[in-house]
C-alpha positions in Angstrom: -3.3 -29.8 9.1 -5.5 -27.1 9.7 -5.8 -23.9 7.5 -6.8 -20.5 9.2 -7.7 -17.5 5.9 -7.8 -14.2 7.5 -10.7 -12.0 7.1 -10.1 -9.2 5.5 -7.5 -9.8 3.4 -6.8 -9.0 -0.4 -7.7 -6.1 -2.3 -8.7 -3.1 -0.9 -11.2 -0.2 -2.7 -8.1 2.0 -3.3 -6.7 -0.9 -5.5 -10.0 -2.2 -7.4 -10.4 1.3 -8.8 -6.8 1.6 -10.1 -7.1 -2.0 -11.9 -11.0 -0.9 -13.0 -9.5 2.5 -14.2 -6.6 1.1 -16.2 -9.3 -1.1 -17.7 -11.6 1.3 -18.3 -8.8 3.3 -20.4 -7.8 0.6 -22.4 -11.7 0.1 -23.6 -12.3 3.8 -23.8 -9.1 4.8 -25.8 -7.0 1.9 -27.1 -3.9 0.7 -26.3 -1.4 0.6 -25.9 -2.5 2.2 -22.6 1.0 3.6 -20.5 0.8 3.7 -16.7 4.0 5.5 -14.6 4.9 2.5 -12.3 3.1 -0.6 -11.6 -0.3 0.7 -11.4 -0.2 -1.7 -7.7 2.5 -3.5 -6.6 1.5 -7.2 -7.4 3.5 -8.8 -10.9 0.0 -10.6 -11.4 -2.2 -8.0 -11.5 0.5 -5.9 -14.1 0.7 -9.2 -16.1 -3.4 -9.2 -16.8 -3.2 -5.8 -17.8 -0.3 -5.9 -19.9 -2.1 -9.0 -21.8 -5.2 -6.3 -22.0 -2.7 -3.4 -23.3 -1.2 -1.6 -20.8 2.3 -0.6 -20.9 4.3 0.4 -17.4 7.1 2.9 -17.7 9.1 4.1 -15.1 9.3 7.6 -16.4 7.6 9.9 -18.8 10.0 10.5 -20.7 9.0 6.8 -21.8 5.4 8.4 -23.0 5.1 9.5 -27.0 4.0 13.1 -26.6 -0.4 13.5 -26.5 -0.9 9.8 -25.2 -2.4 9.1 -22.8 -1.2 8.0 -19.4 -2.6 6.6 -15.9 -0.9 8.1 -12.9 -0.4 4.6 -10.2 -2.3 4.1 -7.0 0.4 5.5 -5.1 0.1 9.1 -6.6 2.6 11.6 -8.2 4.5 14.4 -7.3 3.4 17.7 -8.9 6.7 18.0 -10.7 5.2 15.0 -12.7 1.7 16.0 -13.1 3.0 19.4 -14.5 5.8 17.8 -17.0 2.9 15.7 -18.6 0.7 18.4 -18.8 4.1 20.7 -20.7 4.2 17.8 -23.0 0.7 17.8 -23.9 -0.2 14.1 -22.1 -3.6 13.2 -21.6 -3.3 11.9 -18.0 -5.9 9.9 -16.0 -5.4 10.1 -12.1 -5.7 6.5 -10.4 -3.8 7.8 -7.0 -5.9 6.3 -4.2 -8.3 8.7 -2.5 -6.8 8.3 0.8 -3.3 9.0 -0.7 -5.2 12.5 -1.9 -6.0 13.4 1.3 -2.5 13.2 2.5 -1.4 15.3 -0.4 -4.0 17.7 0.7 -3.0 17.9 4.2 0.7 18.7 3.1 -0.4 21.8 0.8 -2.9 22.3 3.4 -0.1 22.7 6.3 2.4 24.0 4.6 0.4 27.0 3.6 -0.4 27.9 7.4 3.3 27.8 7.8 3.9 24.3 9.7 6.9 22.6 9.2 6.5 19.2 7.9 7.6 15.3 8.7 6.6 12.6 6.8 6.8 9.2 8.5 7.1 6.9 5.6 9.8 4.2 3.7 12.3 6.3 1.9 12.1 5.6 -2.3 8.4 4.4 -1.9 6.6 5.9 -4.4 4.0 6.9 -3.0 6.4 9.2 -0.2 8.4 10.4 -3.2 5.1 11.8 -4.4 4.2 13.1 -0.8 7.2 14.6 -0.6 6.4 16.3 -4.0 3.4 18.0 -3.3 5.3 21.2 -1.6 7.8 23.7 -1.9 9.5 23.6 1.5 11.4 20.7 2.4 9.5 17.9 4.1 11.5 15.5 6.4 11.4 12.2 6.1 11.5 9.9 9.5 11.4 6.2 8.6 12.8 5.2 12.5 12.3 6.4 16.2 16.3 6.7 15.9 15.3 9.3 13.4 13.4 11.3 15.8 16.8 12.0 18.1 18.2 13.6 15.0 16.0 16.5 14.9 17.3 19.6 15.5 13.7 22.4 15.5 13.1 23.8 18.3 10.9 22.8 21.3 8.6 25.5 20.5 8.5 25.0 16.4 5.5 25.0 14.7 5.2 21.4 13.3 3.2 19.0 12.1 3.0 14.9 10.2 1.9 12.8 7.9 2.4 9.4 7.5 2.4 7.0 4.1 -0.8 5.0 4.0 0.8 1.7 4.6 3.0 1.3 7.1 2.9 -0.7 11.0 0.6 0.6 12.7 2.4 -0.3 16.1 6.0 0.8 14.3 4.3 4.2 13.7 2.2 4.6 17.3 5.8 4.4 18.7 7.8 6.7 16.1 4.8 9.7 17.0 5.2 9.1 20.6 8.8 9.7 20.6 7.9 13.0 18.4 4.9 14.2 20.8 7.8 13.9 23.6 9.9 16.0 22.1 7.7 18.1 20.4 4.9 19.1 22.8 2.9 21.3 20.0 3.5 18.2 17.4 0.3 18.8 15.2 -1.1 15.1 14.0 -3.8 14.8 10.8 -7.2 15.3 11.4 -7.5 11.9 11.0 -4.8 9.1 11.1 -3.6 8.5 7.5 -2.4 5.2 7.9 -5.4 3.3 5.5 -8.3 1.7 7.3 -7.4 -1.7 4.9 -4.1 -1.5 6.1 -4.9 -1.5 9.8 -7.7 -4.0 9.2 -5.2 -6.4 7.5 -2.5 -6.3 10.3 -6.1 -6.4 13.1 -6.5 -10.0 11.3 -3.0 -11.3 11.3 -3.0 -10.5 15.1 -5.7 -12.9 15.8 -3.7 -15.5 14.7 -1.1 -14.8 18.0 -1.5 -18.2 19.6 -3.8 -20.1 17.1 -1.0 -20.9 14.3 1.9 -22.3 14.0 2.8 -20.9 10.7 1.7 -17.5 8.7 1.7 -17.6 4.4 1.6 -13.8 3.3 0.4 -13.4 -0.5 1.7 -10.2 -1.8 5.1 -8.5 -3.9 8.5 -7.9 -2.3 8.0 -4.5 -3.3 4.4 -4.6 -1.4 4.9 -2.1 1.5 1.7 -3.4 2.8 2.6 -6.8 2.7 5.8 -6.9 3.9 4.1 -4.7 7.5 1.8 -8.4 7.7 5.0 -10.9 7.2 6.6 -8.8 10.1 4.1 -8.3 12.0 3.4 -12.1 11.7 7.6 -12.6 13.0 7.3 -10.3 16.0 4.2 -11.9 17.4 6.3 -15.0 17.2 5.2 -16.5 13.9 7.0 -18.5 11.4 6.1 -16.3 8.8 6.7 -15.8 4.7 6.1 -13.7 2.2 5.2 -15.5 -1.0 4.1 -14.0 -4.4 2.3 -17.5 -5.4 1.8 -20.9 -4.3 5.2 -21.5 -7.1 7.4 -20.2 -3.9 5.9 -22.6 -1.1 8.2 -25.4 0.1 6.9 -28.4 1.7 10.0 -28.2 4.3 8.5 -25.5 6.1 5.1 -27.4 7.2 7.0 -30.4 9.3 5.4 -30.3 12.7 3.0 -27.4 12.0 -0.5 -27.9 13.1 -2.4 -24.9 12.0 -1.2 -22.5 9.3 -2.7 -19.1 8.4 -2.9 -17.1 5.4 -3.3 -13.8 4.6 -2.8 -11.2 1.3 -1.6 -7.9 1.0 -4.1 -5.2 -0.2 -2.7 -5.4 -3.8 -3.2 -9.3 -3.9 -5.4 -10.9 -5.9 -7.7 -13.4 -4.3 -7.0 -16.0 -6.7 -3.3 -16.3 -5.6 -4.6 -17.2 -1.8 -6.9 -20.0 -3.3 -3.9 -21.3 -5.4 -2.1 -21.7 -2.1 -5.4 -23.4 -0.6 -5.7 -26.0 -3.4 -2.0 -26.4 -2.8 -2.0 -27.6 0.9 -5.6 -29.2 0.7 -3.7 -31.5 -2.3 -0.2 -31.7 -0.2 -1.6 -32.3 3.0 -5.1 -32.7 2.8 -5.5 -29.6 4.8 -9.0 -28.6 6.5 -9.5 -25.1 5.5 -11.8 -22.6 7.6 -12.5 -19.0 7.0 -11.7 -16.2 10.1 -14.5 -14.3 11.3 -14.7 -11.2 10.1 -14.2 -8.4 12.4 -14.3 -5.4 10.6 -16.9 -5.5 7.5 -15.4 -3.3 4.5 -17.6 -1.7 1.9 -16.0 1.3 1.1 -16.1 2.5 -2.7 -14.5 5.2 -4.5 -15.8 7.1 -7.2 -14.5 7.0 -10.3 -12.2 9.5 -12.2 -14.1 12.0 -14.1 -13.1 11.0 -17.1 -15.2 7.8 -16.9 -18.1 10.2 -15.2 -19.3 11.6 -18.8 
């Protein structure tokens, strides 16, 4: 057997500096250390910082009064960020640069009057804090069928966003039916879809005729991830969606050749070479590294918390 890792895979800039700032928090100020959701979607990663003293809630409500708290890579609503500053939290903001700038071209938009749609996953959490970041009602599309639904007119002064993480071929269809029907449709200045997750679903195409089988590392709750397991199933993959090497089963690999693995942004790279030792020692698999196409050194600065 022959094993294929696609290059780039794993972690993306966005995601290092939310599991950097959670630890940076803990050593700065003590635990325990609360975070409003998963601070990414990967168990793992939330394990390690639980063992290091973070504590996830789901709400603020779940937040003592004057703790602190870390706002997730997927970024709040303002209704949030204006509750925990009412209750007097000290908050620390790990929302994902390139999630910003979609916030800023909602507030941005809205004020010049444009009437906004949001391609995105409904109950996401990064949408549901998109969708927060204005007064006017935002309209959520999550399907071309969507697009037939809208009622503005012709001449209606609109414009979209998308969330960071979803197909890029899924979304190049869903604005095309939109710039059909909307002839004035304004797009963002620059696409909002993330460059790791286009780089991510760039790799998993390459592997369209040269495996037999695709192993996706990431969380069912992974938007990112789940894009590369389908994208894997339409170009005619056997493809899965694992969160370790615990959830492989040997019954999938009879008659497979060449199998390739990849990992959502929010995966660890230790998971993928768990899955590696696991086929090397099952099958004695001959393991190769794809070439990398697109080279990724982008950083993000820190909060400026850390900055003093």
């Amino acid at each position: 057997m022959k094993v294929i890792l696609a290059n780039p895979r794993g972690f993306c800039a966005g995601v290092d500096r939310a599991i950097e700032i959670v630890e940076r928090a803990i050593e700065l100020f003590g635990s325990p250390m609360y975070v409003r959701h998963e601070i990414v979607h990967n168990k793992h990663v939330c394990d390690e910082l639980r063992e290091k003293g973070a504590v996830f809630v789901e709400e603020l409500s779940e937040v003592p009064d004057e703790e602190y708290v870390v706002f997730s890579a997927h970024g709040v609503s303002r209704a949030i960020i204006a509750d925990a500053e009412k209750r007097g939290l000290n908050t620390i903001n790990a929302t994902c640069p390139l999630v910003t700038k979609v916030h800023m071209e909602a507030k941005a938009l809205s004020k010049r009057g444009y009437t906004l749609l949001l391609i995105g996953h409904e109950g996401h959490p990064e949408v549901e804090g998109t969708l927060g970041q204005v007064n006017e009602p935002m309209t959520l599309i999550q399907t071309v069928d969507d697009v037939a639904t809208l009622n503005f007119t012709s001449d209606s002064q609109i414009a979209y966003l998308t969330q960071t993480t979803l197909s890029v071929d899924e979304t190049a269809d869903i604005i095309k039916a939109l710039k059909e029907k909307y002839a004035n449709l304004k797009a963002p200045g620059k696409e909002d879809i993330c460059y790791a997750t286009t780089n991510r679903q760039s790799a998993v195409r390459e592997f369209e005729g040269n495996v037999d089988l695709l192993l996706v590392l990431g969380a069912e709750n992974s938007s990112n991830s789940r894009r590369l397991q389908e994208l894997g199933i339409n170009k005619g993959l056997q493809s899965y969606l694992i969160a370790s090497a615990k959830d492989i089963q040997v019954s999938w690999f009879e008659g497979v050749g060449t199998v390739g693995i990849t990992s959502g942004a929010s995966a660890p790279e230790k998971l993928v070479q768990e899955v590696v030792t696991f086929l090397k020692t099952t099958f004695q698999a001959d393991v190769l590294e794809g070439l990398e196409r697109e080279v990724e050194d982008v950083k993000f600065p820190m909060p400026k918390i850390f900055q003093k």
